[in-house]
C-alpha positions in Angstrom: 0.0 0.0 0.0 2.8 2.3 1.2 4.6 1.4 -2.7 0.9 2.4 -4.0 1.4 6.1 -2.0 -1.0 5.2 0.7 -0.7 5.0 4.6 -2.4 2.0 6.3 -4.3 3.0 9.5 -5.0 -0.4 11.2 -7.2 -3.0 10.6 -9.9 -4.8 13.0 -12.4 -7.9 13.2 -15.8 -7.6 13.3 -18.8 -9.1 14.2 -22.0 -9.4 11.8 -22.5 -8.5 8.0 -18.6 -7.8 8.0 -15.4 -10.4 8.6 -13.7 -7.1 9.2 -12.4 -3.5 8.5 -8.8 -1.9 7.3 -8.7 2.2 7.4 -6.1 3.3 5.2 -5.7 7.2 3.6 -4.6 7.5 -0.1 -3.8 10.6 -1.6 -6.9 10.3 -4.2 -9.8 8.1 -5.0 -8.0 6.3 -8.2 -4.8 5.5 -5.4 -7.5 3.9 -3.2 -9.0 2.0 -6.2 -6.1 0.7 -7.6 -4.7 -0.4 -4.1 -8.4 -2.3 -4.1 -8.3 -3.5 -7.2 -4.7 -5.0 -6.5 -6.1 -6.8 -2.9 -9.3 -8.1 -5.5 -6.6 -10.0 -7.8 -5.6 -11.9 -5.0 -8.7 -13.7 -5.3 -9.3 -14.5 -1.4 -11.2 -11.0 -0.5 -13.9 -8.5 -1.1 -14.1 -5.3 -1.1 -16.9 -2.8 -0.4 -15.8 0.7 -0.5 -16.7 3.7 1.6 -15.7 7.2 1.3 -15.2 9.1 4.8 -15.4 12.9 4.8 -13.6 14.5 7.7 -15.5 17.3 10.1 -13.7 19.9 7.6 -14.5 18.5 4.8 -17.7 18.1 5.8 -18.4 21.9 7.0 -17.0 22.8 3.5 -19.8 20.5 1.8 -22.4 21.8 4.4 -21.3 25.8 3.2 -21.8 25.4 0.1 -25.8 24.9 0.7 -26.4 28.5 1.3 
């Protein structure tokens, strides 16, 4: 991931719908997709992709309502 320009934040088991979770930042969205795409090729996971927006971000989003 770290070859890839991204920065792995730690991973954890879960219980229910989901085996389990790994936070990681990548510079951009196509970073994040090709590191995904990479893990995919492997054959032995899944991926289901969710895009976080931090409280700035999100204030910024929020702003531009008015």
């Amino acid at each position: 991931m770290e070859a890839a320009g991204g920065h792995f934040i730690g991973g954890w088991w879960l219980l229910g719908a989901y085996d389990g979770v790994v936070i990681f930042e990548t510079p951009d969205d196509e970073t994040a997709t090709r590191v995904l795409l990479a893990v995919g090729m492997l054959g032995n996971a899944r991926t289901t992709t969710m895009r976080a927006f931090s409280e700035e971000e999100m204030l910024r989003i929020v702003q531009g309502l008015s």
